[in-house]
C-alpha positions as a Markdown table, in Angstrom:
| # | Residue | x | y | z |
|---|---|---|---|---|
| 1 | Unk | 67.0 | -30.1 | 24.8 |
| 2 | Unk | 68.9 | -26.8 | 25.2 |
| 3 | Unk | 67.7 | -26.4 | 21.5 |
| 4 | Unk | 64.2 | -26.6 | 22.3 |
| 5 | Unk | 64.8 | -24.4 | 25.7 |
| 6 | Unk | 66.2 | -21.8 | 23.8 |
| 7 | Unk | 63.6 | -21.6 | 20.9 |
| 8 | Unk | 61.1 | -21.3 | 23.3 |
| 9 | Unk | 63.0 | -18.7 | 25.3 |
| 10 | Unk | 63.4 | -16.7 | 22.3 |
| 11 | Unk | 59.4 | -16.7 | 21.2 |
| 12 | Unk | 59.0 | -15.8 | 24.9 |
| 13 | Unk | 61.1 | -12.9 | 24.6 |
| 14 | Unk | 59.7 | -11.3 | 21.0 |
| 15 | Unk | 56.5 | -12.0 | 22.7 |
| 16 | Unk | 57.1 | -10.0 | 25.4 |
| 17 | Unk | 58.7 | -7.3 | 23.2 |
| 18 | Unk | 55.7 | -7.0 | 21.6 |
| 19 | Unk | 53.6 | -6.8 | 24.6 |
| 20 | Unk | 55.9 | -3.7 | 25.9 |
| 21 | Unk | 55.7 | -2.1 | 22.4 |
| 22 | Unk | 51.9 | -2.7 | 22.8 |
| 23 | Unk | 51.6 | -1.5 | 26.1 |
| 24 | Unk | 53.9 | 1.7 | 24.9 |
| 25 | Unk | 51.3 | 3.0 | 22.4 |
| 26 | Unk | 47.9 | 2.4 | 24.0 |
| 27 | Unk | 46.3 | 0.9 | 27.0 |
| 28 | Unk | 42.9 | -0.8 | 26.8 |
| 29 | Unk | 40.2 | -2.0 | 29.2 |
| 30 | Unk | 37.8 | -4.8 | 28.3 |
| 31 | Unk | 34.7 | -4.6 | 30.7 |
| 32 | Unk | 30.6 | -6.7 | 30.8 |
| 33 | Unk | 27.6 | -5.3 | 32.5 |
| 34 | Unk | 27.5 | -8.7 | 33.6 |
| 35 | Unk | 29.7 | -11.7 | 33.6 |
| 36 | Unk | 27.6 | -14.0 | 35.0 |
| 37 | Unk | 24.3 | -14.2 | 32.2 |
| 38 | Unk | 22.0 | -16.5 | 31.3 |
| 39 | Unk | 21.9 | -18.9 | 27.8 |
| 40 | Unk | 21.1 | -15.9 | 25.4 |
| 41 | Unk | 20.8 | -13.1 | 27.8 |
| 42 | Unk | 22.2 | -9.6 | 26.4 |
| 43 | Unk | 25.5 | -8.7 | 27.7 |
| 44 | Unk | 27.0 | -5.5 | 26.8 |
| 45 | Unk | 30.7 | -5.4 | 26.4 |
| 46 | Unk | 32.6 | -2.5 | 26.3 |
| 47 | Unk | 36.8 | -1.9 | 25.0 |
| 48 | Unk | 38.4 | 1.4 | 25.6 |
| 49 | Unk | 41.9 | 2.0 | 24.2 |
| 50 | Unk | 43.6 | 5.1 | 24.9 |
| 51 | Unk | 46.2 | 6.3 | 23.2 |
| 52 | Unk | 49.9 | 6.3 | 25.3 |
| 53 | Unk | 52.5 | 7.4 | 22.8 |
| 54 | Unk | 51.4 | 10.7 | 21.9 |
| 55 | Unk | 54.4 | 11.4 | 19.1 |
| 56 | Unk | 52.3 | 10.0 | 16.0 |
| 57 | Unk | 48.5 | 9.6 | 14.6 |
| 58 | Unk | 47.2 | 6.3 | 15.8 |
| 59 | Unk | 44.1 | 4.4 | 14.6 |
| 60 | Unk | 42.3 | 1.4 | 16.4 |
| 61 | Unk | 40.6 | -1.7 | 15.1 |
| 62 | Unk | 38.6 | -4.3 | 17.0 |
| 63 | Unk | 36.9 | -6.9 | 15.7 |
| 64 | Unk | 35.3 | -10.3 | 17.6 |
| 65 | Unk | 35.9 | -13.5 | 16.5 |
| 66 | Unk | 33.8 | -16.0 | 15.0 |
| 67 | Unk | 32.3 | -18.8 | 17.1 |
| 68 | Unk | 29.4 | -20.9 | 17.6 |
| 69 | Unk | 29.3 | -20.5 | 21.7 |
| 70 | Unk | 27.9 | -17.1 | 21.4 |
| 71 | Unk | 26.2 | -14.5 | 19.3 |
| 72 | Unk | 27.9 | -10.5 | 19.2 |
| 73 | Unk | 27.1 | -7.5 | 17.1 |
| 74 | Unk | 28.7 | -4.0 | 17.2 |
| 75 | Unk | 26.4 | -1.6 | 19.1 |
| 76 | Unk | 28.9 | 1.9 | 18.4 |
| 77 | Unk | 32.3 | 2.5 | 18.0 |
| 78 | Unk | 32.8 | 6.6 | 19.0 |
| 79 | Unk | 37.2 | 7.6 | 18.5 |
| 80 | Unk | 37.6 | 10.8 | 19.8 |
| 81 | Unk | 40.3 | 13.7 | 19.8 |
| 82 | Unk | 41.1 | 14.1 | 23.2 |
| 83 | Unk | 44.6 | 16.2 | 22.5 |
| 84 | Unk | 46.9 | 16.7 | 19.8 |
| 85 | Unk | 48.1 | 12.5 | 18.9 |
| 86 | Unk | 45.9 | 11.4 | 22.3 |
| 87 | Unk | 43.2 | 9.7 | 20.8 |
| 88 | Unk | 40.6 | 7.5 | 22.8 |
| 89 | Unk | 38.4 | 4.8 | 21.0 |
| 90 | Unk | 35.5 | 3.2 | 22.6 |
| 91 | Unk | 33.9 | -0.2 | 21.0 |
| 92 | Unk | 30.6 | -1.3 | 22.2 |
| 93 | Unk | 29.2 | -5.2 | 21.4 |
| 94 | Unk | 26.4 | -6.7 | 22.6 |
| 95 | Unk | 26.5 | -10.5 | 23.3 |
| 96 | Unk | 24.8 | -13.3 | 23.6 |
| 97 | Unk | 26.2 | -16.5 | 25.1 |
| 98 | Unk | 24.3 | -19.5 | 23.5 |
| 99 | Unk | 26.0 | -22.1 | 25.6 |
| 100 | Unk | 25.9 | -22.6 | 29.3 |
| 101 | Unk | 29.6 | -23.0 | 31.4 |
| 102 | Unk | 32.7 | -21.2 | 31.1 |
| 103 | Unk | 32.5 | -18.9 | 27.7 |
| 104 | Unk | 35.5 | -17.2 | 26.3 |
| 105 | Unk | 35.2 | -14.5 | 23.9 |
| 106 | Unk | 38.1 | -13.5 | 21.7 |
| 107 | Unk | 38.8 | -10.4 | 19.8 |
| 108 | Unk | 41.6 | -9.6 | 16.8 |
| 109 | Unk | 42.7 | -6.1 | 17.9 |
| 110 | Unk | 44.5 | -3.9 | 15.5 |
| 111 | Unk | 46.5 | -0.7 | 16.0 |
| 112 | Unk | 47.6 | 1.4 | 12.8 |
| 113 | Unk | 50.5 | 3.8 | 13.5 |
| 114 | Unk | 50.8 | 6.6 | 10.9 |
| 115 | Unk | 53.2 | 9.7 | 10.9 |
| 116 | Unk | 51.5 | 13.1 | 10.2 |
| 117 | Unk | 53.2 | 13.1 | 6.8 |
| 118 | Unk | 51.7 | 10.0 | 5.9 |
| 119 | Unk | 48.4 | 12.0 | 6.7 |
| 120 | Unk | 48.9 | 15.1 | 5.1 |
| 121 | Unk | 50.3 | 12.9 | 1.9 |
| 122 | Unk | 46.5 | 12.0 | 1.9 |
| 123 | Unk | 45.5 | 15.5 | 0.6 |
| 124 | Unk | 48.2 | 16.3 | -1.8 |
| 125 | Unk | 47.0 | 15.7 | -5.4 |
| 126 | Unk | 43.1 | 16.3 | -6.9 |
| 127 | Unk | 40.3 | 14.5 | -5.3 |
| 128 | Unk | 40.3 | 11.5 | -7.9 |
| 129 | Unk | 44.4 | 10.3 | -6.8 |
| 130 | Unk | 43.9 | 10.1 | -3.0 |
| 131 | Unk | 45.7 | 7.3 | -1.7 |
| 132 | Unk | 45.2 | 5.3 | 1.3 |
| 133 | Unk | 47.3 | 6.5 | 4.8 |
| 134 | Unk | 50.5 | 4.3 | 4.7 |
| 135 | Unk | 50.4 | 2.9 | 8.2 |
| 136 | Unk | 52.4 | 0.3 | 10.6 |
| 137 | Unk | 49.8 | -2.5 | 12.0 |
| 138 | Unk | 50.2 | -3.4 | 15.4 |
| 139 | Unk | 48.5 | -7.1 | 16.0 |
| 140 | Unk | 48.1 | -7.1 | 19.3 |
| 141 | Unk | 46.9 | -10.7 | 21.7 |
| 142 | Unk | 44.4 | -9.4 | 23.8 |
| 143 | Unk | 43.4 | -12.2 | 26.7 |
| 144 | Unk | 40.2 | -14.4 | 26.1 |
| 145 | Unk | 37.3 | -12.5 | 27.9 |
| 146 | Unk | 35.5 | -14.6 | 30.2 |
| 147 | Unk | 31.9 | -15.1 | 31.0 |
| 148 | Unk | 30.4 | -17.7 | 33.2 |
| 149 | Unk | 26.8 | -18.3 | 31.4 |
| 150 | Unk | 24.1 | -19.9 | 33.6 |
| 151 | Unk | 21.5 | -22.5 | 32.1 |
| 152 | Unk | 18.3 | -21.8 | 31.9 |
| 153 | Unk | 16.5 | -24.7 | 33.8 |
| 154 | Unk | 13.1 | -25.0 | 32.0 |
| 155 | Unk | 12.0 | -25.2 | 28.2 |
| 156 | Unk | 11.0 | -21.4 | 27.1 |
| 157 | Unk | 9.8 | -20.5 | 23.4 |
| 158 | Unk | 11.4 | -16.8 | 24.4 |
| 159 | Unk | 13.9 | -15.1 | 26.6 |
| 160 | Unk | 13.6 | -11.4 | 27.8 |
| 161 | Unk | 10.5 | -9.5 | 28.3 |
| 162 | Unk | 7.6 | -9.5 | 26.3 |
| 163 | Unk | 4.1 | -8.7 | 25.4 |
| 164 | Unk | 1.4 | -10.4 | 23.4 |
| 165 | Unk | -2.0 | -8.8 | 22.3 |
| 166 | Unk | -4.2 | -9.3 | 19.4 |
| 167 | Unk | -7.2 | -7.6 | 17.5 |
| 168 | Unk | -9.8 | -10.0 | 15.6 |
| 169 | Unk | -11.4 | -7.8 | 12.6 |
| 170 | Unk | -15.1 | -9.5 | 13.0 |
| 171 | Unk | -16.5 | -12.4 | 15.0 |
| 172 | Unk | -19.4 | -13.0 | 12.7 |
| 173 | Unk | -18.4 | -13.7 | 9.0 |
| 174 | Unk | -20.7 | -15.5 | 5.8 |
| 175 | Unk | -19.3 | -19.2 | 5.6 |
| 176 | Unk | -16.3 | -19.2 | 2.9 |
| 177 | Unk | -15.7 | -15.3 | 4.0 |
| 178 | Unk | -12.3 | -15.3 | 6.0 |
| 179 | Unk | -12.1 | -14.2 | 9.8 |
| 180 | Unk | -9.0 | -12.3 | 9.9 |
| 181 | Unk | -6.8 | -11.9 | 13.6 |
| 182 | Unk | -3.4 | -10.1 | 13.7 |
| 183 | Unk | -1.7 | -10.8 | 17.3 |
| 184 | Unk | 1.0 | -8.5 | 18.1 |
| 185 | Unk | 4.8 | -9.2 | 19.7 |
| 186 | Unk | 6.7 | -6.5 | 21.5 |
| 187 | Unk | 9.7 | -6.8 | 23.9 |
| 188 | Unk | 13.3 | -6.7 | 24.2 |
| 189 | Unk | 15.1 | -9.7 | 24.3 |
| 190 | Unk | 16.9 | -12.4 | 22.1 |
| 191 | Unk | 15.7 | -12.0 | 18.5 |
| 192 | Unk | 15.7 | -15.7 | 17.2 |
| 193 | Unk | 11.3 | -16.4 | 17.7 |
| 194 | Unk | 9.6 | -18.8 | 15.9 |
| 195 | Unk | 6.2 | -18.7 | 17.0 |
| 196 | Unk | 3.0 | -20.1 | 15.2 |
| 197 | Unk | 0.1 | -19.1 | 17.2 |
| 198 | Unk | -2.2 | -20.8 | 15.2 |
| 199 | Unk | -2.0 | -24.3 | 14.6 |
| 200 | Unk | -4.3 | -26.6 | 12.9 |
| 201 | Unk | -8.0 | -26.2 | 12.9 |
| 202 | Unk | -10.5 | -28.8 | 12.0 |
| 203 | Unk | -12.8 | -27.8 | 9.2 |
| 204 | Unk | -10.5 | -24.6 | 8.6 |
| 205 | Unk | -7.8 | -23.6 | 6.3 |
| 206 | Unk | -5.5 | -21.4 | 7.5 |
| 207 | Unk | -3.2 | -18.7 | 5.7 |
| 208 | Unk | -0.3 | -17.0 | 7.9 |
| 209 | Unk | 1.7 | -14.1 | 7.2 |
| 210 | Unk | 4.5 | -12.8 | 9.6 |
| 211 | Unk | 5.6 | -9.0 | 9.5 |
| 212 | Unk | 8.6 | -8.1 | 10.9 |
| 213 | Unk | 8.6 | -4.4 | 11.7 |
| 214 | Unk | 12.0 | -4.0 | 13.8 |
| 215 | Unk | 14.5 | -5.5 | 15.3 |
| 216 | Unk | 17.1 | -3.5 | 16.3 |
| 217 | Unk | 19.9 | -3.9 | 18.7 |
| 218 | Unk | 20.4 | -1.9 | 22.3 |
| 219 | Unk | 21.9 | -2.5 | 25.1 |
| 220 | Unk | 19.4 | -4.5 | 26.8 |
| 221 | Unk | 19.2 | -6.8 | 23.9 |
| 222 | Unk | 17.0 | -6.4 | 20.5 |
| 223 | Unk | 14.0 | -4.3 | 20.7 |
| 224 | Unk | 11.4 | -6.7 | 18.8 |
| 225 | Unk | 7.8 | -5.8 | 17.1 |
| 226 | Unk | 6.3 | -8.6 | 15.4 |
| 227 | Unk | 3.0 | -9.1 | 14.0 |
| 228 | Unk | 1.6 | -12.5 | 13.2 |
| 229 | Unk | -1.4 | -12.1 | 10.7 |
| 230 | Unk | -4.1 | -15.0 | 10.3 |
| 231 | Unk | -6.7 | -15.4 | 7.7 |
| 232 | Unk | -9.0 | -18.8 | 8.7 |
| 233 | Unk | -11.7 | -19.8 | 6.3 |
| 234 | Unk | -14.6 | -22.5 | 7.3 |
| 235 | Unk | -18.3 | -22.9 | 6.1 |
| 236 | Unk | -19.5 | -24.1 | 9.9 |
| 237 | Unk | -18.5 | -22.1 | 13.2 |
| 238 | Unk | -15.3 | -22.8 | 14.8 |
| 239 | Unk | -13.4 | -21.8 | 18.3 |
| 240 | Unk | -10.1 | -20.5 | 18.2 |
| 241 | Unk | -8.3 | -21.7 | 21.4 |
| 242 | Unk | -6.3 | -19.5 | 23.8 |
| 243 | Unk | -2.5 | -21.0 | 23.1 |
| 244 | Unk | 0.1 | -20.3 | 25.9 |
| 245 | Unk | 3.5 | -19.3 | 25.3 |
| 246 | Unk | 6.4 | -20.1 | 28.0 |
| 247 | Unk | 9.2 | -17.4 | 28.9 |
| 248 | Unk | 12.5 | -16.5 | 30.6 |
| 249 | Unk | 13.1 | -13.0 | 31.9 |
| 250 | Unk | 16.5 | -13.1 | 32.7 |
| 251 | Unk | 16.8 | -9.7 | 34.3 |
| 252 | Unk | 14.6 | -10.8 | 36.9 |
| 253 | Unk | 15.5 | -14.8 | 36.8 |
| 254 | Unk | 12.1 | -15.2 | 36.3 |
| 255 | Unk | 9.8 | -17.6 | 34.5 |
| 256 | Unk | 6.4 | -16.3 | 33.3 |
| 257 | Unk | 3.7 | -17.3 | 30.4 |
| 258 | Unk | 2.3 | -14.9 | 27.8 |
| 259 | Unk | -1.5 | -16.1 | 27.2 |
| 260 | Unk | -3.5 | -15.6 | 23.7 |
| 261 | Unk | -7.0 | -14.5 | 23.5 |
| 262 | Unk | -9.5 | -16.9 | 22.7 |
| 263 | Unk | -12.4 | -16.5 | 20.0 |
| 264 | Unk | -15.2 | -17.6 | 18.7 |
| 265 | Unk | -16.0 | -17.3 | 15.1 |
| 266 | Unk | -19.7 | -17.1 | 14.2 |
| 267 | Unk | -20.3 | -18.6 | 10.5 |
| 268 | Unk | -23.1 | -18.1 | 8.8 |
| 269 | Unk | -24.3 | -20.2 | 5.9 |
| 270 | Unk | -24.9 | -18.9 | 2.3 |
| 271 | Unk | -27.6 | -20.2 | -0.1 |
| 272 | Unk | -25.6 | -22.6 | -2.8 |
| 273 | Unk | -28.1 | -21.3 | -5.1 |
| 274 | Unk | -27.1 | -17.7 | -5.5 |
| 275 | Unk | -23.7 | -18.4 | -6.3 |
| 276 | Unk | -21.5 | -18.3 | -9.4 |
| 277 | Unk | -19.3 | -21.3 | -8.0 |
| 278 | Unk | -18.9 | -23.1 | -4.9 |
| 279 | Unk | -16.3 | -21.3 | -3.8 |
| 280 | Unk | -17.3 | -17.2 | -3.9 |
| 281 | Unk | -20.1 | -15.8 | -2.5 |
| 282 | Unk | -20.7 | -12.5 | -5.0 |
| 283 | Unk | -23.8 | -10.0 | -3.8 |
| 284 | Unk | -26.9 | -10.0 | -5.5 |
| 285 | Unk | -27.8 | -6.7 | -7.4 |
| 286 | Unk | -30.4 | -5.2 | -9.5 |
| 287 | Unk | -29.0 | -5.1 | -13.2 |
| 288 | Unk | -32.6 | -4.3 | -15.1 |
| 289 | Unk | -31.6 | -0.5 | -15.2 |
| 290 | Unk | -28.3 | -1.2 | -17.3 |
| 291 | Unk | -30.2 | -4.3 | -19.3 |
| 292 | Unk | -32.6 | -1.4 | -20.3 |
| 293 | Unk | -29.6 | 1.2 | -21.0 |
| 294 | Unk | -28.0 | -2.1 | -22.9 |
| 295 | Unk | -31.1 | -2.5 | -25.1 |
| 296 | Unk | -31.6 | 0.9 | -26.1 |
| 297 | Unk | -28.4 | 1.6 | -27.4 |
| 298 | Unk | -28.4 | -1.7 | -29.2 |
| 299 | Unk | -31.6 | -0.8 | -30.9 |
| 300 | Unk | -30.1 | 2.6 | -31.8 |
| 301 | Unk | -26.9 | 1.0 | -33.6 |
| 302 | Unk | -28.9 | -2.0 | -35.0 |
| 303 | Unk | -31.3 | 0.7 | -36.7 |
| 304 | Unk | -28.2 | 3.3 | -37.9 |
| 305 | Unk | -26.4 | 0.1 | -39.2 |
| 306 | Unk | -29.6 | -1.3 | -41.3 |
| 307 | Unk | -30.2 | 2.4 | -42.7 |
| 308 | Unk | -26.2 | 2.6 | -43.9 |
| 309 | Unk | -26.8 | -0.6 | -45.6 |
| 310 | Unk | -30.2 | 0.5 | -47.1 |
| 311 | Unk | -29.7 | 3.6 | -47.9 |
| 312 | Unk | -25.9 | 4.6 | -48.1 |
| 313 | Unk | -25.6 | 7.7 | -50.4 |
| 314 | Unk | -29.2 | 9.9 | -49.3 |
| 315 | Unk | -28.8 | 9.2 | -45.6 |
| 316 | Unk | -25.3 | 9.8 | -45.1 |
| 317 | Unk | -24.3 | 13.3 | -45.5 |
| 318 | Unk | -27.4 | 16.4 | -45.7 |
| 319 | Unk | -26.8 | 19.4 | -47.6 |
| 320 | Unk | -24.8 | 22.2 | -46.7 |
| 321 | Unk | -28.3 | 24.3 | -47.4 |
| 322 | Unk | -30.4 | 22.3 | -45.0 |
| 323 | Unk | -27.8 | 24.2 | -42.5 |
| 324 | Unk | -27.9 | 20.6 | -40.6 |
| 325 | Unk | -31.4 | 21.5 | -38.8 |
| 326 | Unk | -31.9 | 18.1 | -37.2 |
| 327 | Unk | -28.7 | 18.8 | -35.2 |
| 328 | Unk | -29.5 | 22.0 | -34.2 |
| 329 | Unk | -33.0 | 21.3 | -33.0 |
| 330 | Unk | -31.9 | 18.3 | -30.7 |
| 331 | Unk | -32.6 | 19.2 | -27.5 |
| 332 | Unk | -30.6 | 15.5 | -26.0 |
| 333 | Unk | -27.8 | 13.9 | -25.9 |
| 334 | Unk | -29.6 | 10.9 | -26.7 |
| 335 | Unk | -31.7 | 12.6 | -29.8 |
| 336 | Unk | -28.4 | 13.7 | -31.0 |
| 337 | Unk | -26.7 | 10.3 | -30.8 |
| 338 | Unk | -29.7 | 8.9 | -33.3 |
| 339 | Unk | -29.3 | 11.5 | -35.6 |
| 340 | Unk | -25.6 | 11.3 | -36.0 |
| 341 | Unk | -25.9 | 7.1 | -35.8 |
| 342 | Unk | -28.6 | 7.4 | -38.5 |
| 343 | Unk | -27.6 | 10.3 | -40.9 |
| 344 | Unk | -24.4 | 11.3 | -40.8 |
| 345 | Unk | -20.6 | 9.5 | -41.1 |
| 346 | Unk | -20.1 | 8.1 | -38.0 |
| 347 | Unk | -16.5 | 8.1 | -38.5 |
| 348 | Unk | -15.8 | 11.3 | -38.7 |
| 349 | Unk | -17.9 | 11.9 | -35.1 |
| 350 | Unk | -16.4 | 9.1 | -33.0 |
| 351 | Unk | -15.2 | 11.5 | -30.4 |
| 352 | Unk | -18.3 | 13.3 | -29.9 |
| 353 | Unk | -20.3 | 9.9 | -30.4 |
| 354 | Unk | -18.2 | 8.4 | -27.2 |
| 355 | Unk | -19.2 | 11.9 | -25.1 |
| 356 | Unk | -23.2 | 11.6 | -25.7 |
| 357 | Unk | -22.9 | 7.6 | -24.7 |
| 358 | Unk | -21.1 | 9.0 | -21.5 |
| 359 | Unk | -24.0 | 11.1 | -20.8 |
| 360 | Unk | -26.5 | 8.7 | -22.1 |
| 361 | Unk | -25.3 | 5.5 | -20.2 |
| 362 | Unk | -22.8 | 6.3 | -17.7 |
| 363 | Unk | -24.9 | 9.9 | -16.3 |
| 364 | Unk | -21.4 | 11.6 | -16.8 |
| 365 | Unk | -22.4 | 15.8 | -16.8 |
| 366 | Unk | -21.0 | 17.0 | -19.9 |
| 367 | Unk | -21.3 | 20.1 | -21.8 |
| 368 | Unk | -24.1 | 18.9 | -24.2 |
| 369 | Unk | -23.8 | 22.5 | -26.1 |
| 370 | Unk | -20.4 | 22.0 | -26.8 |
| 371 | Unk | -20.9 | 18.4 | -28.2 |
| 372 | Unk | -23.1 | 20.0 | -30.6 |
| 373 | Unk | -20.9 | 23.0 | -31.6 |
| 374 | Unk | -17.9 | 20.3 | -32.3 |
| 375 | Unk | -20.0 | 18.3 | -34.8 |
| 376 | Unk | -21.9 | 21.2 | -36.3 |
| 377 | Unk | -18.3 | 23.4 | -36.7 |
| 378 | Unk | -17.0 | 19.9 | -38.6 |
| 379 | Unk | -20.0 | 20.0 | -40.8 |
| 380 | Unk | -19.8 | 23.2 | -41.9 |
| 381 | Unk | -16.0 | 22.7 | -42.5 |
């Protein structure tokens, strides 16, 4: 028994050895904005330490414990110079309790000691043999910090304050077209949403998309924008109902519903008969003018192809004395691209050839001139 009495009286006493030491280098304050929240309100928690031993260089780490009772992220941590060895380090978390009842949050907290030699050893030597500070760690027990969370009586889909509003990109579409509606999510508050706006739809396939465009933390709780894209396809005319979505404000303690627009989707029906498939709904156009432009260049190559064939050493090349007359008296692009196609080696024009059918087919503005000087200059050698 006295063996037992005195173990426990000596762990009491290094204990409180270390508590003195503790307390001789730095004090700290732990504070909420609010120690009594809500299930998953935003509580911002604050821990100052302030350096008391001002004879060495003093560092300080804080870092919250893992549970699954609550949900905490580091906000800022700002460590400032205050005096020569008086530093002052301020953390800020933001929390959120996920259980109702009594919470405790814990925290490891960390204070590294070093002598200004130890510091300045940090800059002796080049750039690329800098060696860590050599430092004595201080684990320190800080007390559980204590919350009392209230429940939240009634079944919400999201807590803190939001808005919902939505833009539909046409209410009149052709049936297998797709009527496209983008609602919009903006608030502060706690940033675990799954929402689905859009459920099933008879007669309608639907295709979702959700963009998350921030969520970042503040003191309030996370600053949320969502958007919640929709793409609905049906060949008859559907309704697409208002849906309700239940809340909790908890900086008010009060309960309120965010309310979806409803539409109507006008679907108009599209002749079978015009389409490639039963699925796409191409437009009609006019393709006579390039079934003309088609022809005639098929002609033109048929007819050069047949004279090669028929008469392959008095068509190909002219000579040198006829100074290439045919060329230089066409006044087209389309004459010239018959006399080259026809009378000449089409090889050694394929560039040129390529330019006229630009002009020819495509109505490209080119410098017909130039075309000409290029295949006369290659004639002539």
């Amino acid at each position: 028994m006295k063996s037992i009495l005195g173990k426990a009286f000596i762990l009491l006493f290094f204990s409180l050895v270390t508590y003195l030491n503790a307390a001789q280098l730095a004090s700290h304050t732990l504070t909420a904005n609010n120690n009594y929240p809500f299930v998953k309100e935003a509580v911002k928690l604050t821990f100052v330490a302030k350096q008391t031993d001002h004879s060495n260089v003093m560092f300080f780490f804080l870092e919250p414990k893992k549970s699954d009772n609550y949900k905490i992220v580091l906000l800022n941590k700002n460590a400032k110079e205050i005096s020569y060895h008086n530093k002052e380090t301020t953390f800020t978390y933001l929390l959120f309790p996920l259980k109702s009842g009594i919470l405790s949050v814990n925290f490891n907290y960390t204070i590294k000691v070093a002598s200004d030699d130890a510091v300045a050893e940090v800059f002796k030597g080049s750039r690329d043999n800098v060696k860590w500070i050599e430092t004595i760690d201080k684990k320190i027990e800080l007390t559980p910090f204590i919350l009392r969370v209230k429940e939240i009586k009634e079944k919400v889909a999201l807590i803190g304050n939001f808005k919902l509003s939505s833009k539909l990109q046409s209410s009149s579409i052709n049936s297998y077209e797709s009527a496209n509606i983008t609602y919009y999510l903006q608030g502060t508050g706690y940033d675990d949403i799954n929402l689905s706006i859009i459920t099933a739809l008879n007669n309608v396939k639907i295709f979702s998309d959700i963009v998350k465009h921030y969520n970042k933390a503040s003191n309030n709780g996370f600053k949320i924008q969502r958007e919640f894209k929709y793409a609905l396809v049906s060949n008859k005319s559907f309704q697409i109902p208002s849906k309700e979505i239940r809340c909790f404000n908890p900086k008010n303690n009060k309960y309120y519903t965010l309310k979806s627009e409803s539409y109507f989707i006008q679907v108009t029906p599209v002749d079978k008969g015009s389409l490639v498939d039963n699925e796409n709904y191409p437009k009609k156009s006019d393709n006579s003018s390039f079934l003309e432009e088609y022809l005639i260049y098929l002609v033109i190559f048929i007819s050069g192809f047949i004279s090669a064939k028929i008469m392959p050493n008095k068509i190909k090349f002219l000579k040198k004395e006829d100074k290439y007359d045919d060329i230089i008296k066409s006044n087209s692009a389309k004459d010239l691209l018959t006399i080259l196609l026809n009378r000449y080696e089409t090889k050694l024009f394929s560039q040129e050839i390529g330019q006229l059918e630009e002009i020819i087919y495509h109505k490209k503005r080119d410098n017909f001139k130039k075309i000409k000087k290029s295949i006369l200059k290659t004639l002539q050698g």
